[in-house]
mmCIF file of the N, C-alpha and C atoms, coordinates in Angstrom:
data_MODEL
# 
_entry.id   MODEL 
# 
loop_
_atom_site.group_PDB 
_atom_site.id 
_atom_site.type_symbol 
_atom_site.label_atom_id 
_atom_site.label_alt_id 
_atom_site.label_comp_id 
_atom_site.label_asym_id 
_atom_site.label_entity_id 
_atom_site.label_seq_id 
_atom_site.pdbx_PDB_ins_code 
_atom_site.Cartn_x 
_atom_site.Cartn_y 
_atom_site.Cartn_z 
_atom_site.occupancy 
_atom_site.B_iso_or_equiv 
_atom_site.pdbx_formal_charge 
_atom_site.auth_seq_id 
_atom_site.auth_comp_id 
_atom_site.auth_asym_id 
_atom_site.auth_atom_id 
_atom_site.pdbx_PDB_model_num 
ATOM 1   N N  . UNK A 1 1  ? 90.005  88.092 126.090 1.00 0.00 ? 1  UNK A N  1 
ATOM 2   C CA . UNK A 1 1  ? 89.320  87.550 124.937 1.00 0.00 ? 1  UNK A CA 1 
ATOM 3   C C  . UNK A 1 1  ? 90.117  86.356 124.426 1.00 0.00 ? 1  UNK A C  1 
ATOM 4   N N  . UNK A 1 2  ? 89.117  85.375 124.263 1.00 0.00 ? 2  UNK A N  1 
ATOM 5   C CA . UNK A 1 2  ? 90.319  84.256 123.719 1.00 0.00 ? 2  UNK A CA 1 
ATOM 6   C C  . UNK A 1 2  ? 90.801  84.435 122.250 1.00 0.00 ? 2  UNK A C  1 
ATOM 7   N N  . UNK A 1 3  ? 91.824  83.640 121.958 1.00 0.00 ? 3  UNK A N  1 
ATOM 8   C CA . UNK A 1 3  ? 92.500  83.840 120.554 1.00 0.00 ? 3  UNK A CA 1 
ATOM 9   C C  . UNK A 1 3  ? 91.656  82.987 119.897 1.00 0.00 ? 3  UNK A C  1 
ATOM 10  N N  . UNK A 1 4  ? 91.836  82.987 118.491 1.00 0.00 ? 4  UNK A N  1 
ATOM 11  C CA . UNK A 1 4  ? 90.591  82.353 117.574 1.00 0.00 ? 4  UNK A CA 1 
ATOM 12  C C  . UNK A 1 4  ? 92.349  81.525 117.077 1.00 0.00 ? 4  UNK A C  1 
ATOM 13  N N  . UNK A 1 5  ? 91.345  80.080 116.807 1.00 0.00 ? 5  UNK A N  1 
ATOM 14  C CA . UNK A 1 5  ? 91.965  79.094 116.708 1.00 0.00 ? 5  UNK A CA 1 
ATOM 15  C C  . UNK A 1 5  ? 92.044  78.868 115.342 1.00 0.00 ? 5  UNK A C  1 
ATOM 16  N N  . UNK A 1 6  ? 93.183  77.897 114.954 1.00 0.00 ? 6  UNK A N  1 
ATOM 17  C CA . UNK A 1 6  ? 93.916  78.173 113.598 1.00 0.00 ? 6  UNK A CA 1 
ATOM 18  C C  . UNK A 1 6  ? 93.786  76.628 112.842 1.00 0.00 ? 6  UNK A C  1 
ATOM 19  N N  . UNK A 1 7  ? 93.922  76.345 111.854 1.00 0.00 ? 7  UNK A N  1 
ATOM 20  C CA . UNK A 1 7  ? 93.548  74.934 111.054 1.00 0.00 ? 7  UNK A CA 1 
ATOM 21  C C  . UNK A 1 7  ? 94.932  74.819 110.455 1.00 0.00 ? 7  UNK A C  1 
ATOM 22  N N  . UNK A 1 8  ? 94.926  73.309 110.670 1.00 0.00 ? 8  UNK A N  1 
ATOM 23  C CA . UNK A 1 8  ? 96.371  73.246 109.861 1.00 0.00 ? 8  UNK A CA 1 
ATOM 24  C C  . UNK A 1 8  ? 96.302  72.525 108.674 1.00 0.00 ? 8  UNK A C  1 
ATOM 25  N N  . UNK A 1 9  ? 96.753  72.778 107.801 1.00 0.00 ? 9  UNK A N  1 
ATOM 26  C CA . UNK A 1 9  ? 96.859  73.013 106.244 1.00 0.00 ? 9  UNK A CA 1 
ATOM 27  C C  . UNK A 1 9  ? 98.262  72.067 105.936 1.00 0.00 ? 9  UNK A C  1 
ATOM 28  N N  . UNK A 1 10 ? 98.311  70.727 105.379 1.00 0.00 ? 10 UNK A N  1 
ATOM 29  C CA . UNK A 1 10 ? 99.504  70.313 105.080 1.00 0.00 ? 10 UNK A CA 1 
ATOM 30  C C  . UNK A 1 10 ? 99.153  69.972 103.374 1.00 0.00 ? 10 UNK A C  1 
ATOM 31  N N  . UNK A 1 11 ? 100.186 70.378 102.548 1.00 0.00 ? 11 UNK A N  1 
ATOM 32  C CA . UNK A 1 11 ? 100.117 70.057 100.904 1.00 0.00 ? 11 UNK A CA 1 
ATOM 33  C C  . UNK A 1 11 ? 101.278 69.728 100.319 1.00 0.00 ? 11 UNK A C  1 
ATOM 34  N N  . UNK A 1 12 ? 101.363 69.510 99.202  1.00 0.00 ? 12 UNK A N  1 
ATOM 35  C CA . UNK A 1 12 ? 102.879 69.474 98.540  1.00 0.00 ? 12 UNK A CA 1 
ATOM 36  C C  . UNK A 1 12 ? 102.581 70.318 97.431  1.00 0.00 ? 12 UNK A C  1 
ATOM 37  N N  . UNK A 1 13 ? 104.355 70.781 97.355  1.00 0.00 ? 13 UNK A N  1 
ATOM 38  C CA . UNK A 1 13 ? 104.385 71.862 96.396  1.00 0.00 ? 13 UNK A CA 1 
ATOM 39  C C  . UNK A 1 13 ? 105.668 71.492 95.511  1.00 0.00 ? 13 UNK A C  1 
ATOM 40  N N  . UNK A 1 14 ? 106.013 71.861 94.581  1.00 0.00 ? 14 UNK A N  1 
ATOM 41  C CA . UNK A 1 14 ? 106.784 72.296 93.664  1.00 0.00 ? 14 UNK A CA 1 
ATOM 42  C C  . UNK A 1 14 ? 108.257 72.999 94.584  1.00 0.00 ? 14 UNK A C  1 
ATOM 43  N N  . UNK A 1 15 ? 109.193 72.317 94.626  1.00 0.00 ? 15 UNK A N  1 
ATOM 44  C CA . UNK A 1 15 ? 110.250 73.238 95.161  1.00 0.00 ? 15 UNK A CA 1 
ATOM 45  C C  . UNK A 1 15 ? 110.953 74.839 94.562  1.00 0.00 ? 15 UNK A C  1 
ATOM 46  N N  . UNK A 1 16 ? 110.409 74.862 93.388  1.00 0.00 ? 16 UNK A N  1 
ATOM 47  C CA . UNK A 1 16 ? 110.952 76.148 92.941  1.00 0.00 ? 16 UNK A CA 1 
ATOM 48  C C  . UNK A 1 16 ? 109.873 76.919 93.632  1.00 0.00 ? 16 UNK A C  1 
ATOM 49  N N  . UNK A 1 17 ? 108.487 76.353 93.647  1.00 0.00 ? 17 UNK A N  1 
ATOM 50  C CA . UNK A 1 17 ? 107.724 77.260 93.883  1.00 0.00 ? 17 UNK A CA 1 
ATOM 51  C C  . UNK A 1 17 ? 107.663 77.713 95.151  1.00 0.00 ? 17 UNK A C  1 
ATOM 52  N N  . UNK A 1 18 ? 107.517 76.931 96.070  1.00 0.00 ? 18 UNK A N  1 
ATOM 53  C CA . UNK A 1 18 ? 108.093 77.395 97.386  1.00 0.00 ? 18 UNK A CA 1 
ATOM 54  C C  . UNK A 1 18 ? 109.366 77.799 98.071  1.00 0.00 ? 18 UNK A C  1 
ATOM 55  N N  . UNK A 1 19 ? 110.373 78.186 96.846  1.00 0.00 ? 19 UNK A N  1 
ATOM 56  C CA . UNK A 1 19 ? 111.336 78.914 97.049  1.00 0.00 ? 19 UNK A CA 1 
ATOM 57  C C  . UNK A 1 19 ? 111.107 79.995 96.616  1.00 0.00 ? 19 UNK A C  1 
ATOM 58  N N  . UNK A 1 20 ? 110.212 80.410 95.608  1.00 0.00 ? 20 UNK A N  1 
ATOM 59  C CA . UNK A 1 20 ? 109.536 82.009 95.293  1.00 0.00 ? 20 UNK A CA 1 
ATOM 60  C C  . UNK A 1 20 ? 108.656 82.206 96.448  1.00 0.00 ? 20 UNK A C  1 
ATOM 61  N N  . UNK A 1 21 ? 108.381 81.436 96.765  1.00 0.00 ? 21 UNK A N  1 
ATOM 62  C CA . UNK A 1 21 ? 106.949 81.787 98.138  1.00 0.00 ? 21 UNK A CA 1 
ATOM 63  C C  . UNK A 1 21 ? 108.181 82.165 99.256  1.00 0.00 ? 21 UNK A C  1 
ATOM 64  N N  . UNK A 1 22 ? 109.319 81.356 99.344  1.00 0.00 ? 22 UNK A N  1 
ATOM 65  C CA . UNK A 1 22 ? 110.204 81.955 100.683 1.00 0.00 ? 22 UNK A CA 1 
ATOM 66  C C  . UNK A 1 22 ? 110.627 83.188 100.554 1.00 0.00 ? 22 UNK A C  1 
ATOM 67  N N  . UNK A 1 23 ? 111.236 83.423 98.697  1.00 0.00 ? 23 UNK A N  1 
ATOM 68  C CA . UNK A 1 23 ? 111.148 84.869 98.438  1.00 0.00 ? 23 UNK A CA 1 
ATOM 69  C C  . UNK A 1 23 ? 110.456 85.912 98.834  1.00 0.00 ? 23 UNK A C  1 
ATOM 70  N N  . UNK A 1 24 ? 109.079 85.391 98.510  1.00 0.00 ? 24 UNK A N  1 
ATOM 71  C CA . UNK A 1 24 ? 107.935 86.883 99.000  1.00 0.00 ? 24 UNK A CA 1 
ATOM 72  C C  . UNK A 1 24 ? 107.810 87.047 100.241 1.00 0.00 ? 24 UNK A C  1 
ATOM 73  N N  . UNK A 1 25 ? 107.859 86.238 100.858 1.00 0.00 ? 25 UNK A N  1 
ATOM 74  C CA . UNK A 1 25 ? 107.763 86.254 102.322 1.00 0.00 ? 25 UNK A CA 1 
ATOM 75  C C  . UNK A 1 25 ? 108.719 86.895 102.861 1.00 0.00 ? 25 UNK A C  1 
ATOM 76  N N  . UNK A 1 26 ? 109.967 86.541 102.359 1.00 0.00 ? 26 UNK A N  1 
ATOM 77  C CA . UNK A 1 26 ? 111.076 87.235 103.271 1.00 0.00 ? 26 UNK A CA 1 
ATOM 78  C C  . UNK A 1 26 ? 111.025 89.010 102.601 1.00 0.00 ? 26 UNK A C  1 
ATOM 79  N N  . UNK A 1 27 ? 110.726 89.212 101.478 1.00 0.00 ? 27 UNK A N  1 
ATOM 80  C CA . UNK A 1 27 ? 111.007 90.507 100.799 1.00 0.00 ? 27 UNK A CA 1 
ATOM 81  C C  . UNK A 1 27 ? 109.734 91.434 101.991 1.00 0.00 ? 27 UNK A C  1 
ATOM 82  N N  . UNK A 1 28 ? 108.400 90.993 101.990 1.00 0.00 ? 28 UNK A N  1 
ATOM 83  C CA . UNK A 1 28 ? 107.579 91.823 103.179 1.00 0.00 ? 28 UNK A CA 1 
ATOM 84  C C  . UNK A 1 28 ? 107.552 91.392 104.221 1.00 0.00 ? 28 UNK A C  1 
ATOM 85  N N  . UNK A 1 29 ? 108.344 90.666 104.662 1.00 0.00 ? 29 UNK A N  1 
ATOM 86  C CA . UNK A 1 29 ? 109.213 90.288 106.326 1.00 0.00 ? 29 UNK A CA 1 
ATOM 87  C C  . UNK A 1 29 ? 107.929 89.645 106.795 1.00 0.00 ? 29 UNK A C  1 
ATOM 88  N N  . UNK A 1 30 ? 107.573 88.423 106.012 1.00 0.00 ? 30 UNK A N  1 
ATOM 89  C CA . UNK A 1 30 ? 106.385 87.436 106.713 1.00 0.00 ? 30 UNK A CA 1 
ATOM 90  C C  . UNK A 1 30 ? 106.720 86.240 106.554 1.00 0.00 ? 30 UNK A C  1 
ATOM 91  N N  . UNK A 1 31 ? 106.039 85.181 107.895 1.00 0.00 ? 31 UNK A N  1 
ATOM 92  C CA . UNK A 1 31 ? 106.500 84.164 108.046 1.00 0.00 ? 31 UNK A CA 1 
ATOM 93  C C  . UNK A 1 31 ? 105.860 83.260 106.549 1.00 0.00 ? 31 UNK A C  1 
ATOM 94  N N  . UNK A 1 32 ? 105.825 82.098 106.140 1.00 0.00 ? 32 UNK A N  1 
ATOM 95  C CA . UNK A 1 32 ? 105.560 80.962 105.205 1.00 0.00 ? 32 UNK A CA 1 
ATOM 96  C C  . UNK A 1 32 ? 103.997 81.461 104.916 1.00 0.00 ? 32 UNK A C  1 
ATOM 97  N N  . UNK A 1 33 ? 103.498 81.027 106.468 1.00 0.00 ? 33 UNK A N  1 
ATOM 98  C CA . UNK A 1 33 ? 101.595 80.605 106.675 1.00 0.00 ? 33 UNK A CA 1 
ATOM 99  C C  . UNK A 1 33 ? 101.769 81.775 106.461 1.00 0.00 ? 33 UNK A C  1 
ATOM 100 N N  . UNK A 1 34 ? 102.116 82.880 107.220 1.00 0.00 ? 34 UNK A N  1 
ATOM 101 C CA . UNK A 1 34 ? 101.202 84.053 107.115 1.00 0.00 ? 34 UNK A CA 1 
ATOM 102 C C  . UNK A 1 34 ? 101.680 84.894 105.291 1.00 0.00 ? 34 UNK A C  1 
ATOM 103 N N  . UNK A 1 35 ? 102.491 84.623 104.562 1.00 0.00 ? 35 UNK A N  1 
ATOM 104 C CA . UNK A 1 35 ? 102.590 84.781 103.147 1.00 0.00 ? 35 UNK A CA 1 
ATOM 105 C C  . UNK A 1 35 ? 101.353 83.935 102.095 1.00 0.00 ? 35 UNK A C  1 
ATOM 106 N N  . UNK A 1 36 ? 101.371 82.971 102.846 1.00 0.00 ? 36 UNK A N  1 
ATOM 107 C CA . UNK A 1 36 ? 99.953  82.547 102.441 1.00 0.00 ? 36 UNK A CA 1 
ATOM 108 C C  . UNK A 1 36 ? 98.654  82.558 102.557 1.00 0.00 ? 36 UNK A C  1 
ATOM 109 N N  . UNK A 1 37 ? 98.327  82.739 103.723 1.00 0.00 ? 37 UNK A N  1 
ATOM 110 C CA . UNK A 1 37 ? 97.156  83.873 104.539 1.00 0.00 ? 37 UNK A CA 1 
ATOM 111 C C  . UNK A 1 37 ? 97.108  85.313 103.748 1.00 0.00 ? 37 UNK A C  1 
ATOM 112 N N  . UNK A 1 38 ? 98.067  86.103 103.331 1.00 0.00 ? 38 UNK A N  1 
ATOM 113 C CA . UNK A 1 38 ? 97.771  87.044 102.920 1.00 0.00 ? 38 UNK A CA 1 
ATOM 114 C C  . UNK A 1 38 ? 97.239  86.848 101.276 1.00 0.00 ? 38 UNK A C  1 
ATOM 115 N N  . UNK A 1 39 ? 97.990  85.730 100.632 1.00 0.00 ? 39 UNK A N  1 
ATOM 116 C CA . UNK A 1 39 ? 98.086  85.858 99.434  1.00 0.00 ? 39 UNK A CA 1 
ATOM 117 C C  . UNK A 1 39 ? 96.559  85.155 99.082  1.00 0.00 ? 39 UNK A C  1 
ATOM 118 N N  . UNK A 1 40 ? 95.963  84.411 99.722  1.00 0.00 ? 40 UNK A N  1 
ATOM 119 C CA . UNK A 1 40 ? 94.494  83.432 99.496  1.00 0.00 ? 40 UNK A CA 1 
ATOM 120 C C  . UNK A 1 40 ? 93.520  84.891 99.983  1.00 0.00 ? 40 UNK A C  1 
ATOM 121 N N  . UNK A 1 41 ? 93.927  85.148 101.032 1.00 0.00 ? 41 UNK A N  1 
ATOM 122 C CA . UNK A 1 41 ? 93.132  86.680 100.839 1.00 0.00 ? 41 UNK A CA 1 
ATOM 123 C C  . UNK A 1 41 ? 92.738  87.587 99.706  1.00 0.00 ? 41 UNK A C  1 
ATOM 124 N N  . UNK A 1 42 ? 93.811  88.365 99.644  1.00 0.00 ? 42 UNK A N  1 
ATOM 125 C CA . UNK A 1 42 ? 93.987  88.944 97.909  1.00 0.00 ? 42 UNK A CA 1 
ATOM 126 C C  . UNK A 1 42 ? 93.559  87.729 96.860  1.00 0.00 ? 42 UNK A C  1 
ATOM 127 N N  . UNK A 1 43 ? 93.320  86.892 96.749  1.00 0.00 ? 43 UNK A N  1 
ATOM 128 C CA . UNK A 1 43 ? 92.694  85.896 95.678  1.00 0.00 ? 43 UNK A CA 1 
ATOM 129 C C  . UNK A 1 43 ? 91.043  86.210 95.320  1.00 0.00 ? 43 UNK A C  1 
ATOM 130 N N  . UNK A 1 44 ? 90.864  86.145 97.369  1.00 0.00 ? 44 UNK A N  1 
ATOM 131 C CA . UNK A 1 44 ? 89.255  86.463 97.870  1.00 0.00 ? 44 UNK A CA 1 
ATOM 132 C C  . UNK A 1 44 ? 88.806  87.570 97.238  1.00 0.00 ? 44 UNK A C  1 
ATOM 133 N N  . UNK A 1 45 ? 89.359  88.772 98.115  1.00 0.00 ? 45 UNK A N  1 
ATOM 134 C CA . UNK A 1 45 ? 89.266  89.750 97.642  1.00 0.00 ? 45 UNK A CA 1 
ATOM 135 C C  . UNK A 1 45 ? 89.078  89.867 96.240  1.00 0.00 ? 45 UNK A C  1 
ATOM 136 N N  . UNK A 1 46 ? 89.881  89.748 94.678  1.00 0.00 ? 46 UNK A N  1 
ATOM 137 C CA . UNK A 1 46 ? 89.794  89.772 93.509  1.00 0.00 ? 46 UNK A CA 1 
ATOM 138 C C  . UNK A 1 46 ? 88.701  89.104 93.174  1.00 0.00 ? 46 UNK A C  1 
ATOM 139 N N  . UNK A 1 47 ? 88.401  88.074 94.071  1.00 0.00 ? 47 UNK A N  1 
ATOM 140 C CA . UNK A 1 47 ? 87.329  87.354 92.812  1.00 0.00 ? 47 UNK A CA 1 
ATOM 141 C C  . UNK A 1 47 ? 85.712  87.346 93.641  1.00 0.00 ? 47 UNK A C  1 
ATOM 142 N N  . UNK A 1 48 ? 85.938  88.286 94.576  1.00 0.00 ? 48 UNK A N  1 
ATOM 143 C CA . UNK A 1 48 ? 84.490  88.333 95.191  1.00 0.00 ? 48 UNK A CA 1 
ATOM 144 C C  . UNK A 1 48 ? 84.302  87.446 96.048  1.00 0.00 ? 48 UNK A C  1 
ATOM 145 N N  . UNK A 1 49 ? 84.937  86.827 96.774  1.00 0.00 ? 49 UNK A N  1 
ATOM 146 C CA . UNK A 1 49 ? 84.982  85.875 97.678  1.00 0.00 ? 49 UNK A CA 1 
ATOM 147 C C  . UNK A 1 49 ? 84.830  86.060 99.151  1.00 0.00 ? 49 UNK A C  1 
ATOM 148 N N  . UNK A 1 50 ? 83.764  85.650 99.747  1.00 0.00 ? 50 UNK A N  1 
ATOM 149 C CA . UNK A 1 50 ? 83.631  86.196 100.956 1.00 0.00 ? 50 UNK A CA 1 
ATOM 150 C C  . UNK A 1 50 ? 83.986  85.412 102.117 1.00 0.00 ? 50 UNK A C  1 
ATOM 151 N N  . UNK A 1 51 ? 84.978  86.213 102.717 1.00 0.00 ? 51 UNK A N  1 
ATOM 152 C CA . UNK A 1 51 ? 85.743  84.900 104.232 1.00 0.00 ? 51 UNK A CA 1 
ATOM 153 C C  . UNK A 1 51 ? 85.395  85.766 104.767 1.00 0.00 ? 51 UNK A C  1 
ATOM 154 N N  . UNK A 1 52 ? 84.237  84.925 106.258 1.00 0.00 ? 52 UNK A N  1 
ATOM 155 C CA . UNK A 1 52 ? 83.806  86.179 107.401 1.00 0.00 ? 52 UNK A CA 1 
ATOM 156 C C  . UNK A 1 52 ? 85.295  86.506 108.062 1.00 0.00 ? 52 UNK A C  1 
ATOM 157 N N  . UNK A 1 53 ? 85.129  87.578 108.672 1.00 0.00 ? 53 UNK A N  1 
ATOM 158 C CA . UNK A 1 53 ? 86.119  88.157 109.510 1.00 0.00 ? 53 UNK A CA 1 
ATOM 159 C C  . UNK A 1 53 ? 86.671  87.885 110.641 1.00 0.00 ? 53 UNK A C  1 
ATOM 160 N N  . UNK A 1 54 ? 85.734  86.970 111.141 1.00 0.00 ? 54 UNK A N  1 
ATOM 161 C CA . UNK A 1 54 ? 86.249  86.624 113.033 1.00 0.00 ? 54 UNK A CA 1 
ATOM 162 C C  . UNK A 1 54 ? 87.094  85.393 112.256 1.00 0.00 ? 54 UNK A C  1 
ATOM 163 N N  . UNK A 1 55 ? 87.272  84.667 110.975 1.00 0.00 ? 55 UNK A N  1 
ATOM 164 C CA . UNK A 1 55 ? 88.189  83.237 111.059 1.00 0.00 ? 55 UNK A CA 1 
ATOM 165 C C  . UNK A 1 55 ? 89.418  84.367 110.219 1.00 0.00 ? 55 UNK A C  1 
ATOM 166 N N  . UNK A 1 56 ? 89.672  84.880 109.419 1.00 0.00 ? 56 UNK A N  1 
ATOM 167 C CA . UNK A 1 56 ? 90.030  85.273 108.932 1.00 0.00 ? 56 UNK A CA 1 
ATOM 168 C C  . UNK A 1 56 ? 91.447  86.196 109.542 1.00 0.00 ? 56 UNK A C  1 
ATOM 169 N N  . UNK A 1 57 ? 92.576  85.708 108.962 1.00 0.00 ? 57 UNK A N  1 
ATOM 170 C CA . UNK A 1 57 ? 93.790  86.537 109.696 1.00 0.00 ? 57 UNK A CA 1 
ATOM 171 C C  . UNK A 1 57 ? 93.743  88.011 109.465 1.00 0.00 ? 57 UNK A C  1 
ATOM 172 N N  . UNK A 1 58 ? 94.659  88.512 110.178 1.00 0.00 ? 58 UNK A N  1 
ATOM 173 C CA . UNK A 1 58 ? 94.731  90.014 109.980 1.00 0.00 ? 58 UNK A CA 1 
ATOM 174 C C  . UNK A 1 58 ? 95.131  90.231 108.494 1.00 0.00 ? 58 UNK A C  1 
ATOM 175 N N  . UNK A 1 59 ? 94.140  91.145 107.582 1.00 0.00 ? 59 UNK A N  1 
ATOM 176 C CA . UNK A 1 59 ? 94.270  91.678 106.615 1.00 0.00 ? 59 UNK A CA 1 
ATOM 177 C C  . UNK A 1 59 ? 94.838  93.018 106.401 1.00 0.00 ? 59 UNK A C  1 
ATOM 178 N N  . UNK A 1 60 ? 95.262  93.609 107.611 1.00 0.00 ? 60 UNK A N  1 
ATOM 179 C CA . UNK A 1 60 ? 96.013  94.966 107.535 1.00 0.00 ? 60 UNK A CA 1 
ATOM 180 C C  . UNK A 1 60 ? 96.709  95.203 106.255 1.00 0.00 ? 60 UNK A C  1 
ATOM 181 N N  . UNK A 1 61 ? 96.547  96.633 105.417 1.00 0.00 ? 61 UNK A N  1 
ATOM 182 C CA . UNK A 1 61 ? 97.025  96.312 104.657 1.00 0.00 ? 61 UNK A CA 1 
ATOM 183 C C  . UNK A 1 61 ? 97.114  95.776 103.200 1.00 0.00 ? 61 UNK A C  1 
ATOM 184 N N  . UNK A 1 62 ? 95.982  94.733 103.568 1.00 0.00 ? 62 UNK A N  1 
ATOM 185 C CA . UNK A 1 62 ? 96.005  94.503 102.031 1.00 0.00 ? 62 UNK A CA 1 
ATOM 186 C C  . UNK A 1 62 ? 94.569  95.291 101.069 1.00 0.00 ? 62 UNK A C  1 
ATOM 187 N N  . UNK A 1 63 ? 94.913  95.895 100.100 1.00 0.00 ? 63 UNK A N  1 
ATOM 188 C CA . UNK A 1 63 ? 93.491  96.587 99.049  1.00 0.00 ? 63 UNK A CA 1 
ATOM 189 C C  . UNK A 1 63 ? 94.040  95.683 97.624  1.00 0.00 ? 63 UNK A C  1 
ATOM 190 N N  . UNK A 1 64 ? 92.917  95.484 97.035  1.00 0.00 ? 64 UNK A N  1 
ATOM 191 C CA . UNK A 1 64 ? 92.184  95.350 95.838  1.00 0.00 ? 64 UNK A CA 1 
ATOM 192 C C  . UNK A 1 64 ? 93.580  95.757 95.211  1.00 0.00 ? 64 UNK A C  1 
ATOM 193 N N  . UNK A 1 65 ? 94.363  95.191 93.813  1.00 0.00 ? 65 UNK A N  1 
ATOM 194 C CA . UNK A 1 65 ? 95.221  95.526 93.416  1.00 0.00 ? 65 UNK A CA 1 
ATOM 195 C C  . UNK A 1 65 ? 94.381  95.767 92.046  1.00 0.00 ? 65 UNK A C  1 
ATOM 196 N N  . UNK A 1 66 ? 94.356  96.170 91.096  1.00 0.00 ? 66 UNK A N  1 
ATOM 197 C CA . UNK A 1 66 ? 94.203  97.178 89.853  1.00 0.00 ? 66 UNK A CA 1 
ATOM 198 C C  . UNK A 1 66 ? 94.374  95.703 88.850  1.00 0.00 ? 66 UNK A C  1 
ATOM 199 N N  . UNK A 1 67 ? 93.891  95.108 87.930  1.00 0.00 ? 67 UNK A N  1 
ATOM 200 C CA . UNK A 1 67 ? 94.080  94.141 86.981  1.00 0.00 ? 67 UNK A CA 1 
ATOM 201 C C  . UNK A 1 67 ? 94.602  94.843 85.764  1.00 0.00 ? 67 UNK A C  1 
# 
């Protein structure tokens, strides 16, 4: 089966802030993209947002957190 192909995403950020983003990432042992893949997910998720599943990274893992 082939692998589903990936988009590349270049932005600028805030250096503190992407030193808390290196934080989270390293605390649940994930690379940069994929700390951010998870976290735009959980965004989806909260606000009703629907990303079909075949583009969509592995969500293992992540549920609905409680507001």
């Amino acid at each position: 089966m082939p692998s589903a192909k990936t988009a590349t995403l270049t932005f600028r950020i805030d250096p503190d802030v992407k030193e808390a983003l290196r934080t989270a990432a390293q605390l649940e042992r994930r690379s940069l993209a994929n700390m951010i893949d998870v976290m735009v997910l959980e965004y989806c998720q909260r606000h009703d947002i629907h990303v079909p599943s075949s583009n969509a990274p592995s969500s293992e893992g992540l549920q609905a957190r409680p507001e």
